[in-house]
C-alpha positions in Angstrom: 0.0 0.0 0.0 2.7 2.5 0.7 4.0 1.8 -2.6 0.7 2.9 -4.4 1.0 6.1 -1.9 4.4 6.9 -2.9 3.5 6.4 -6.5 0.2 8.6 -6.7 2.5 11.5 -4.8 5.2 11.1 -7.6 2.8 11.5 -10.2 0.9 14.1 -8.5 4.4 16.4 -8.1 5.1 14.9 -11.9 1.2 16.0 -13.2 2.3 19.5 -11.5 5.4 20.2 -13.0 4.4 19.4 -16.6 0.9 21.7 -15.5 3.4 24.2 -15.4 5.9 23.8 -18.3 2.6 23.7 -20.6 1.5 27.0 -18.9 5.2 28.6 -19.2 5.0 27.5 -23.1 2.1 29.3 -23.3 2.9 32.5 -21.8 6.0 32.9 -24.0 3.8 32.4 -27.1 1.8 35.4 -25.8 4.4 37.0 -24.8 6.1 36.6 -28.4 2.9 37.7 -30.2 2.1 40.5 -28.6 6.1 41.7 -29.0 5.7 41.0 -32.5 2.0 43.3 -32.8 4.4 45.8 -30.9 6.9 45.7 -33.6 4.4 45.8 -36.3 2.9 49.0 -35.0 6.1 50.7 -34.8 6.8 49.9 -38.4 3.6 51.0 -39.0 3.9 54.6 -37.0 7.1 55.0 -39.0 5.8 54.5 -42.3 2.8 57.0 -41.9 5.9 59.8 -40.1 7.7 59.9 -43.6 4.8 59.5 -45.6 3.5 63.0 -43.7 7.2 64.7 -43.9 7.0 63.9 -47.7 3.5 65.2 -47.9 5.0 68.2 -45.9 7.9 68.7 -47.7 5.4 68.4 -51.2 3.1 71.3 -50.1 6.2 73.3 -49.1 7.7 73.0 -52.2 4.1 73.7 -54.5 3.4 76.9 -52.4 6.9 78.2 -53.3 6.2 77.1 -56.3 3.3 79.2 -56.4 4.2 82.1 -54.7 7.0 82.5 -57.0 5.3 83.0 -60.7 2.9 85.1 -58.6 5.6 87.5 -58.5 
């Protein structure tokens, strides 16, 4: 009988520790996911930056433009 005790402990502590490696697993796939949307949107945030310093630098350049055979 103790040996069926000693058993269902060890596989109790075993049933724990693999509980936990499975949970750890998951959280770094989360983890690495939501790094990865993070990334995105800063690729994203710098795209739409030079897109509105072109636009900028495009206006700039037309109103010279215009203000110039105004004169």
């Amino acid at each position: 009988m103790a040996i069926l005790y000693a058993f269902g402990r060890g596989s109790a502590v075993l049933a724990l520790i693999l509980l936990i490696v499975a949970l750890l697993k998951q959280l770094i796939v989360l983890v690495g996911f939501l790094l990865a949307l993070v990334k995105f949107a800063i690729v994203v945030v710098f795209v739409v930056m030079m897109v509105m310093i072109v636009l900028a630098i495009v206006r700039d350049r037309s109103r010279r433009k215009r203000e110039a055979e105004e004169a």
